[in-house]
VMD Tcl script that draws the C-alpha trace (Angstrom):
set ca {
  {0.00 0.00 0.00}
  {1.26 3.32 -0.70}
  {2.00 6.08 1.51}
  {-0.44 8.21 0.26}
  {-3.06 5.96 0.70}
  {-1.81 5.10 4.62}
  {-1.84 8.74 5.86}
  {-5.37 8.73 4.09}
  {-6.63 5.86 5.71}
  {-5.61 6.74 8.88}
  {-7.40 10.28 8.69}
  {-10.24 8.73 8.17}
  {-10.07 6.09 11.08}
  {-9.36 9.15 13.08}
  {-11.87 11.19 12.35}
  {-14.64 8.25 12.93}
  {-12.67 7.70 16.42}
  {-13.41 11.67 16.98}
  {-16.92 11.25 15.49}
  {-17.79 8.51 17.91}
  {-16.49 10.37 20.91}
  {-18.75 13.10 20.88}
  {-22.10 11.82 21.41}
  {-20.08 10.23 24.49}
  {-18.97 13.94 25.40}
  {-22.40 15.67 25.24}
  {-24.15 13.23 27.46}
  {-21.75 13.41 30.38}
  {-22.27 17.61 29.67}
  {-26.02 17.08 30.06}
  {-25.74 14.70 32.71}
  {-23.77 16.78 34.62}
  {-26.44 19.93 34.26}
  {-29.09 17.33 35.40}
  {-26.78 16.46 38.30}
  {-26.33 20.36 39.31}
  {-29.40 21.31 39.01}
  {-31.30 18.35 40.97}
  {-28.28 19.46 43.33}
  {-29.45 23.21 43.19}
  {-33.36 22.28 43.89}
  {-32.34 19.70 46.24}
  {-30.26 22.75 48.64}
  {-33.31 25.21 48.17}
  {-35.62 22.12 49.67}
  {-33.29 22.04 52.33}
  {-33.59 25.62 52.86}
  {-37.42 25.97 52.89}
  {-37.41 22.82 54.95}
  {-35.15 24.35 57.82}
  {-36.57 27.53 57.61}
  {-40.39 25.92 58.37}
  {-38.86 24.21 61.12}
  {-37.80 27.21 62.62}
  {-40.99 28.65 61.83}
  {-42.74 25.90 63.65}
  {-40.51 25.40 66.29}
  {-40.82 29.34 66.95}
  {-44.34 29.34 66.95}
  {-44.69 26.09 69.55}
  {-42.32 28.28 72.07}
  {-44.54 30.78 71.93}
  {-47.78 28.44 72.37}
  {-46.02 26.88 75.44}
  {-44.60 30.61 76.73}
  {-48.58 31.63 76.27}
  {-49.91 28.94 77.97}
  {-47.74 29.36 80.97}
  {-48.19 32.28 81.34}
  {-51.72 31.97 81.35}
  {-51.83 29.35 83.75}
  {-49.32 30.82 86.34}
  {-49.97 34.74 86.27}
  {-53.09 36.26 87.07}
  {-51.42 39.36 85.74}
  {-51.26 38.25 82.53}
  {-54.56 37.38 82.24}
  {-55.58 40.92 83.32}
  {-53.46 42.15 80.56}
  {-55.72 40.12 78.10}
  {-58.78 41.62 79.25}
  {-57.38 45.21 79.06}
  {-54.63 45.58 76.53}
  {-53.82 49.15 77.71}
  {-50.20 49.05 76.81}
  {-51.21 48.90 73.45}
  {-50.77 51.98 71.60}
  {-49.05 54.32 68.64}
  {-46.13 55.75 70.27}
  {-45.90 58.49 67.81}
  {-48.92 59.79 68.00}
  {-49.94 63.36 70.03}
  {-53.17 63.05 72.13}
  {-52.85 66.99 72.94}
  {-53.19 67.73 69.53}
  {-56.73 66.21 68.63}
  {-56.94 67.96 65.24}
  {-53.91 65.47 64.21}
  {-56.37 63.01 64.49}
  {-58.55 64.51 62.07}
  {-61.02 66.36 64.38}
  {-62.11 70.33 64.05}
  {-60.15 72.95 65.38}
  {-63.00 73.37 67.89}
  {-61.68 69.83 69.40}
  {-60.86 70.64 73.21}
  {-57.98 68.56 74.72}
  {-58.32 68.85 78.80}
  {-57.62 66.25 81.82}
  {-59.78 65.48 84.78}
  {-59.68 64.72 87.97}
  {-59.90 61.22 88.45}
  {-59.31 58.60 91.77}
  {-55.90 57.61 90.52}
  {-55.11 60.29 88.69}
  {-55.23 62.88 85.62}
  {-57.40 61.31 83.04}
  {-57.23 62.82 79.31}
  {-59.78 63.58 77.72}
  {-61.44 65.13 74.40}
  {-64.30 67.64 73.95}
  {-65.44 67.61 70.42}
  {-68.22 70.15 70.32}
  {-71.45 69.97 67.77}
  {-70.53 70.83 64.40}
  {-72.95 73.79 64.34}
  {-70.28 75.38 67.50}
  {-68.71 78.09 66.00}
  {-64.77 78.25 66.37}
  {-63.75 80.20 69.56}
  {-61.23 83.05 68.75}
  {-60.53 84.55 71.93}
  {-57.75 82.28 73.50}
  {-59.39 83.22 77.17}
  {-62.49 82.29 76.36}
  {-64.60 79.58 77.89}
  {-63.68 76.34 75.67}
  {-66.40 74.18 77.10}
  {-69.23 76.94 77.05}
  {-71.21 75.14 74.16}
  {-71.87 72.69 76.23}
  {-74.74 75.03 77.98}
  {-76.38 75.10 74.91}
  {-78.87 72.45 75.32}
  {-77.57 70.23 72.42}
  {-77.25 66.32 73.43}
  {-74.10 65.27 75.06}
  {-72.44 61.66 74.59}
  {-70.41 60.41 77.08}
  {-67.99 57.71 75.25}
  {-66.07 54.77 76.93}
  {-64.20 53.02 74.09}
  {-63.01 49.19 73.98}
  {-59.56 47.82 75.15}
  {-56.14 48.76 73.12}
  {-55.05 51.68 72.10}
  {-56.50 55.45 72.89}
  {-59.32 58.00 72.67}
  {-57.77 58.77 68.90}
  {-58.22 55.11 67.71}
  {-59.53 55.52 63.80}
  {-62.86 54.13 64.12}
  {-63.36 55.80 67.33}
  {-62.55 59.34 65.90}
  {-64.98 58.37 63.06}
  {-67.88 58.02 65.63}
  {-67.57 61.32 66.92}
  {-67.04 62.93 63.74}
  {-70.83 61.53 62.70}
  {-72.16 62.61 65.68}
  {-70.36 66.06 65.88}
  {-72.10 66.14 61.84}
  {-75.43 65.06 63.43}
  {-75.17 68.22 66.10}
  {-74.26 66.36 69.34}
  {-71.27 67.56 71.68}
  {-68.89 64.25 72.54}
  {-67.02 63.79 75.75}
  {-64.50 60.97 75.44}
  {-61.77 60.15 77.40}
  {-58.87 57.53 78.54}
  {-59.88 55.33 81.43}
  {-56.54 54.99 83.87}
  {-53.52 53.24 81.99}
  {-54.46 54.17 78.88}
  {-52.77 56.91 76.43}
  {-52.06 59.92 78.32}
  {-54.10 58.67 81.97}
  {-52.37 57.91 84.64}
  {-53.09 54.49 86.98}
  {-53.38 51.10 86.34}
  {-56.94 49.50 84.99}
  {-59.36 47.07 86.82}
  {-62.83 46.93 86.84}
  {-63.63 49.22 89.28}
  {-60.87 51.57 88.46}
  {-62.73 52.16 85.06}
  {-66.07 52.65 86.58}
  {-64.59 54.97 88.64}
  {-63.05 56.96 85.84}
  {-66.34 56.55 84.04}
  {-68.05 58.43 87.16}
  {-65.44 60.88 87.07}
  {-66.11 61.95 83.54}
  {-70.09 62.20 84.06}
  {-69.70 64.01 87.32}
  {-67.47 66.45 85.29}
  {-69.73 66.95 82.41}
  {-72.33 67.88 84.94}
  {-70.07 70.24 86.55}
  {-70.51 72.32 83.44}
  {-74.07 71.13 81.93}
  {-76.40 70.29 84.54}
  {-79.58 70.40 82.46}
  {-78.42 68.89 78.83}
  {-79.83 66.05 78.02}
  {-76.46 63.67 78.53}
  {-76.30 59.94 77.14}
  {-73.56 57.00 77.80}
  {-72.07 55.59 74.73}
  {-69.91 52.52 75.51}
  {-68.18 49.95 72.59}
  {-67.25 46.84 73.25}
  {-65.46 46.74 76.79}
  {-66.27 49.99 77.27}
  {-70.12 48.61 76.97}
  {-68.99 47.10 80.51}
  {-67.96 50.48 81.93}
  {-70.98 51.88 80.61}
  {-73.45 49.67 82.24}
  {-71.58 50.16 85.67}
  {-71.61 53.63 85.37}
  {-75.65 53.78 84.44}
  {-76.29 51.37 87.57}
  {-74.86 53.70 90.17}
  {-76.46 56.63 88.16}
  {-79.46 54.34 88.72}
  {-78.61 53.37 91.99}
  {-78.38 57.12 92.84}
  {-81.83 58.32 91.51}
  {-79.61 60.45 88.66}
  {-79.92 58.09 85.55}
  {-78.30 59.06 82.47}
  {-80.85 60.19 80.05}
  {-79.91 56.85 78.01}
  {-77.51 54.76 76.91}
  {-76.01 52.92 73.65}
  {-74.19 49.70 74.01}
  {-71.90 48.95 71.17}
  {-71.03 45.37 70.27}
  {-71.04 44.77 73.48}
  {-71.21 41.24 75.61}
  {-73.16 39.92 78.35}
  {-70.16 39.38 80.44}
  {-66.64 39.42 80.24}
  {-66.25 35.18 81.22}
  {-68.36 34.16 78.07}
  {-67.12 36.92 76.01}
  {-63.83 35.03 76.53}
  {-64.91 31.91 76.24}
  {-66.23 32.68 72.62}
  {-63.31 35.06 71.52}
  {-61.27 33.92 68.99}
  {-57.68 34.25 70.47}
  {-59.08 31.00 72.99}
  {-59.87 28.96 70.29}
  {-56.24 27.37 70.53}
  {-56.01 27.00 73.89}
  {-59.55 25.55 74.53}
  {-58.79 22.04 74.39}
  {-56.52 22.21 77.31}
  {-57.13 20.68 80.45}
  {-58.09 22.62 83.20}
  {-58.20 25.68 81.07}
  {-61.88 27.04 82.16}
  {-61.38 26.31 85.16}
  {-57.61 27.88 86.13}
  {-57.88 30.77 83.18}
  {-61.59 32.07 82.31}
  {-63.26 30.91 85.57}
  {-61.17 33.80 87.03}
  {-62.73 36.51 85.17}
  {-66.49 34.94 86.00}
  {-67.84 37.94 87.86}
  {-65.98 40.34 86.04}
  {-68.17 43.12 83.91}
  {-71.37 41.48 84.68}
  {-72.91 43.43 82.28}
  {-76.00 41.21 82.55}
  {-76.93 41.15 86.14}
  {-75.87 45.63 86.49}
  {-78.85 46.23 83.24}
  {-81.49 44.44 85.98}
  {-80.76 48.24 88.35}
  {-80.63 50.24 84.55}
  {-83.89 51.66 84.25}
  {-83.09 54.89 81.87}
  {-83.79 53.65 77.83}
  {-81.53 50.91 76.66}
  {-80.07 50.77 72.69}
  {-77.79 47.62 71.84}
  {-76.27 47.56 68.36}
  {-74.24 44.51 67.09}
  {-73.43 43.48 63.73}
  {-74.27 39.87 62.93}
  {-70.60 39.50 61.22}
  {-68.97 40.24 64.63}
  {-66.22 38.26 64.71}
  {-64.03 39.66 68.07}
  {-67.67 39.49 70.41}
  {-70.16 37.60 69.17}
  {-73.33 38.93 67.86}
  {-74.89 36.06 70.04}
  {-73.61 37.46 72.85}
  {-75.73 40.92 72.38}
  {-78.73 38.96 71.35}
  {-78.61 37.25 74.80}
  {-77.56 40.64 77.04}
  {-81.19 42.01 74.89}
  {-83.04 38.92 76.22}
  {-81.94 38.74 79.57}
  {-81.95 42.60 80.33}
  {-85.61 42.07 79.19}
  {-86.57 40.06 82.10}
  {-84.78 41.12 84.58}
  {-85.39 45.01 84.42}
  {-88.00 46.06 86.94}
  {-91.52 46.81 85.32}
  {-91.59 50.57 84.89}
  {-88.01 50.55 83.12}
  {-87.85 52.52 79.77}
  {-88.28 50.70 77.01}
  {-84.58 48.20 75.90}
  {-84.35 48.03 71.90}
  {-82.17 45.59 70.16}
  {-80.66 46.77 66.68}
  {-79.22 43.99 64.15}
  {-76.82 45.44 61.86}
  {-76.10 43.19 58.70}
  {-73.54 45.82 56.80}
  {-70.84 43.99 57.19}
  {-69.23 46.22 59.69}
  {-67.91 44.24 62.12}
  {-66.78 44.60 65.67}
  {-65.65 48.34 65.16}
  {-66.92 49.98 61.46}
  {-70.74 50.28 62.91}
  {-70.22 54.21 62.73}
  {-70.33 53.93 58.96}
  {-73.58 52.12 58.67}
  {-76.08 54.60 56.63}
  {-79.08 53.64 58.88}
  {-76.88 54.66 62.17}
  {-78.02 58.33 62.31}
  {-81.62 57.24 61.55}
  {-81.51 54.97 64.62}
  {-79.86 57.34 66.75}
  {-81.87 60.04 66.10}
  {-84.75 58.02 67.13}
  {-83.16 56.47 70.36}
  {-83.19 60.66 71.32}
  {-86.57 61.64 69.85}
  {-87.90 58.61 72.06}
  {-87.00 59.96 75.06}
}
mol new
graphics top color blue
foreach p $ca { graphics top sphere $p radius 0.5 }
foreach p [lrange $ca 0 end-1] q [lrange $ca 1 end] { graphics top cylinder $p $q radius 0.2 }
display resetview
């Protein structure tokens, strides 16, 4: 064989040796993207994995830390009911027109049994603005218009959102508001119990009739501040001075089955002992129910059906058992069902709300 034909033969064995290599070469390429990329989604399941564990792990300390606390400090359990820590930090309860209210908004303190108590005056929206700094900022409320005295729920302040947007509508509707901080909340000084914030509430009344004894004054109370209302209208009761009505807002029948039914229980109902050592406690406390039986001034309960913090239930049964157990010559107890989807705390934007309010004072 010539040369010619060797070196040609052997190019050609040499380039099927290359030829056959390469399919060889390209799978171990794509193998080894498969490889690094079940490698890459393998790590990030790791990740999520660990990360869920913490998650979980974090969240069953917590559970435990809850439940022990609840068990072992009565403390605690007070905080629950109250929340008065809770607050914004940045906000400035001197300054009500921050919150959105008129310049006509009067921020003042009263005397209280443990303290200074803060409070708002948000005058009628018909008041004209006062211009002489000297001048008497509570004077309007000589002028015969209806006055509401508000006791708000638990958490947070007087200037709470949906709080400031009830006496906005009722400043529109011509009414003078009086609304304040029970003791430990925003700018009050004390510490809350029961009787503290009946105390407070009698406080704010006795004040308001320092400086209107003739206006026609009514009690507006939401949610735990329904409670405070309805101790406040028994010793007006009790006294032979009842208000000239009040208006229960969401409110319960008593604080033990407003617990019982609330939804931050729910995980903690299936532990032993729990009634007993946690909500038993707070059995007698706010007995709503049994202080309406000495109310005998006119009653208005409002609670939306879609209630989900206290239970529309809850104000159905206060209605029914303040009913019977009223003495006969009571005023008359009216029970409004709200189905606006408005909650626990958005009742103030209902557009029957006026309607029924007006009413409630034309009634009397």
């Amino acid at each position: 064989m010539s040369e010619g034909v060797k070196r040609r033969t052997k190019r050609t064995s040499d380039n099927q040796s290359h030829e056959g290599k390469e399919p060889k070469d390209g799978f171990n390429k794509k193998d080894q993207q498969r490889s690094l990329v079940s490698s890459l989604l393998l790590g990030i399941l790791s990740l999520i994995w660990f990360l869920v564990k913490i998650v979980l792990g974090t969240i069953l300390l917590l559970y435990i830390t809850c439940v022990i606390i609840m068990y072992s400090s009565p403390a605690a359990r007070e905080l629950l009911i109250y929340l008065h820590p809770m607050r914004n930090p940045f906000e400035n309860l001197s300054d009500p027109s921050s919150f959105g209210l008129s310049d006509n908004t009067v921020n003042f303190y009263i005397s209280g049994a443990a303290g200074k108590l803060g409070a708002w005056n948000v005058p009628g929206q018909h008041v004209a603005k006062i211009q002489d700094p000297k001048a008497d900022k509570h004077s309007h409320l000589k002028d015969g218009s209806p006055i509401f005295l508000y006791f708000h729920g638990n958490a947070y302040t007087r200037g709470t959102g949906h709080r400031t947007g009830l006496y906005k509508l009722l400043s529109s509707m011509g009414y003078h508001v009086i609304t304040i901080d029970y003791r430990g909340y925003g700018d009050s000084e004390g510490k809350p119990s029961e009787n503290g914030l009946i105390q407070d509430g009698m406080s704010a009344w006795r004040w308001v009739r320092s400086q209107s004894p003739e206006a026609p004054l009514y009690i507006w109370g939401h949610s735990l501040g329904s409670g405070v209302a309805g101790g406040v209208a028994k010793a007006l009761c009790d006294e032979g001075s009842p208000p000239s009505g009040i208006i229960l807002e969401a409110p319960f029948n008593n604080v033990w089955e407003g617990a019982v039914k609330h939804p931050i229980s729910v995980p903690f109902r299936f532990l032993p002992y729990f009634n007993e050592t946690v909500l038993d406690e707070v059995k007698e406390v706010f007995r709503t129910d049994k202080r309406l039986a000495d109310v005998y001034c006119p009653i208005l309960i409002l609670h939306d059906r879609d209630d989900e913090i206290i239970s529309f239930e809850l104000g159905k049964k206060l209605y029914e058992s303040a009913k019977i157990s009223r003495r006969p010559d009571a005023d008359p107890i009216k029970f409004v069902e709200l189905n606006g989807h408005h909650g626990h705390k958005m009742i103030y934007q209902s557009e029957k709300l006026p309607g029924i309010v007006r009413d409630f004072i034309k009634a009397k």
